[in-house]
C-alpha positions, -999 to 999 in steps of 0.1 A, spaced: 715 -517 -756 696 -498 -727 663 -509 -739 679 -547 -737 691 -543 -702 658 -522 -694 637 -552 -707 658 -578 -694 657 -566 -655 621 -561 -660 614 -598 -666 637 -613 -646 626 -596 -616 599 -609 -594 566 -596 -603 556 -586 -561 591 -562 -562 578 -544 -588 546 -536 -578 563 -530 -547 583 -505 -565 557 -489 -584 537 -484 -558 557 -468 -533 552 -495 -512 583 -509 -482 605 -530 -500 640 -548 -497 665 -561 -522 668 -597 -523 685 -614 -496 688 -584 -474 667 -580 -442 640 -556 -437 642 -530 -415 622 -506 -412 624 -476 -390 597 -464 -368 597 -428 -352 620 -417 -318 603 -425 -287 589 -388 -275 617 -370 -252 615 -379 -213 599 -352 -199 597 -358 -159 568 -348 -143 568 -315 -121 573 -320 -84 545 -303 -65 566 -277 -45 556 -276 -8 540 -247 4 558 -221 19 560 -218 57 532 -201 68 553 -166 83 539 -149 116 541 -111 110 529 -81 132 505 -53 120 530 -29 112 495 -5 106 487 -4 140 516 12 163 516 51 170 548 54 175 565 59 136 600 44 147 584 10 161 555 13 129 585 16 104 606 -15 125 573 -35 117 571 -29 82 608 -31 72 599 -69 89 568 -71 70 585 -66 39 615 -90 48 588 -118 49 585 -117 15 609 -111 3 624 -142 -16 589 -157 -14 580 -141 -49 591 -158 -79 584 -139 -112 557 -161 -132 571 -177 -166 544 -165 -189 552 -129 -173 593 -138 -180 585 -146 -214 559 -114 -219 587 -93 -206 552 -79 -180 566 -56 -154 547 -27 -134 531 -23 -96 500 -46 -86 478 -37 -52 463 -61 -33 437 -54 -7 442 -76 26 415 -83 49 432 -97 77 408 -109 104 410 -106 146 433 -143 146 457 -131 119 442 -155 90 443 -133 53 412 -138 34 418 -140 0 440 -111 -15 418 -89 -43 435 -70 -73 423 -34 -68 449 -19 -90 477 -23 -111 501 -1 -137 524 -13 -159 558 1 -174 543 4 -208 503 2 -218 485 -29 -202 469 -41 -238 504 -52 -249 507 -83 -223 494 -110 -228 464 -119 -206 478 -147 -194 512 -128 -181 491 -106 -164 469 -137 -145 501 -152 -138 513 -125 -121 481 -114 -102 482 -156 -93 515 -153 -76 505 -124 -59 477 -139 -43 500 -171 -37 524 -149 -19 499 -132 5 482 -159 13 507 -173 30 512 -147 60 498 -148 93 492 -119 113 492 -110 148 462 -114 163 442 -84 173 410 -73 189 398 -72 158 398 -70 114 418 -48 94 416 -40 57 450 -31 42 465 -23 9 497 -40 -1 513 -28 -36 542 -58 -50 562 -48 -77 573 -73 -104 602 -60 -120 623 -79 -143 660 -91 -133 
C-alpha cells in the first residue's frame, strides 16, 4: 500500500518540483507564495564623533621656584591640570595593563611641549604579559595628555620628567 501511494505522488507530481526537491534547490508547494529569506541587515553601528581636543591648559614651571612652599603650590596645580584629562585606553581596560610610565618634557622658552618621549615604564606584573597594543595605547594617551599643556614662558628651555600612573578603577 506504501509503494502505491509512493508511486502514485511520484507521477502525479510535476516533474520541475522534483528535481527541485532532489536537488536541494528553493522550492514552494503549489499555490503558496515564495518567500524566501535573505540575511538581517548588519547592526547600526554609528560612526564615532571626533572628540574636540582638550583646552589647551596654561601651567607654571613648578621646577623653577626656590622657595619649596611656592614650588610645591605649583606642582599640586600642575598636577590638578591633568587630572581628569587622562582616560585609561580600552585595549589597556581590556589587558587589565597597569604600572608607572615617564615622559621626558622639553618645554621650550614660549611654553610650547615638544613631543613627549617614553624614557621609562614599570608595570604591576612583568611587561611581556601585555599585549603590545595595551602598552601603545597607553604610552598614546600619555603623549595625548602632555601635549596639550602650555607652559609659562621663560628665558629659556627646560627638560623635565613627568611619571603618569595608569591604575585600574
Amino acid at each position: 500500500m506504501r509503494f502505491k501511494l509512493a508511486f502514485l505522488l511520484l507521477v502525479a507530481l510535476p516533474a520541475h518540483l522534483v528535481l527541485a526537491q532532489q536537488s536541494g534547490g528553493v522550492h514552494t508547494a503549489p499555490g503558496k507564495a515564495l518567500r524566501v529569506q535573505r540575511g538581517l541587515p548588519p547592526p547600526y553601528v554609528p560612526d564615532k564623533a571626533p572628540q574636540p581636543p582638550l583646552p589647551l591648559v596654561e601651567v607654571p614651571r613648578f621646577w623653577l621656584p626656590i622657595d619649596s612652599i611656592q614650588r610645591h603650590e605649583q606642582r599640586l596645580l600642575f598636577w590638578r591640570s591633568l587630572q581628569g584629562k587622562m582616560q585609561y585606553p580600552a585595549p589597556a581596560l581590556r589587558a587589565q595593563a597597569e604600572g608607572k610610565f615617564t615622559f621626558r618634557l622639553v618645554v621650550g622658552p614660549d611654553g610650547v611641549v615638544q613631543p613627549a618621549v617614553l624614557v621609562r615604564r614599570s608595570f604591576t606584573i612583568a611587561e611581556p604579559a601585555y599585549e603590545p597594543a595595551a602598552l601603545a595605547a597607553i604610552e598614546a594617551e600619555g603623549q595625548r595628555v602632555l601635549a596639550r599643556l602650555r607652559f609659562a614662558s621663560a628665558p629659556r628651555a627646560d627638560t623635565v620628567f613627568v611619571p603618569l600612573t595608569f591604575s585600574l578603577p
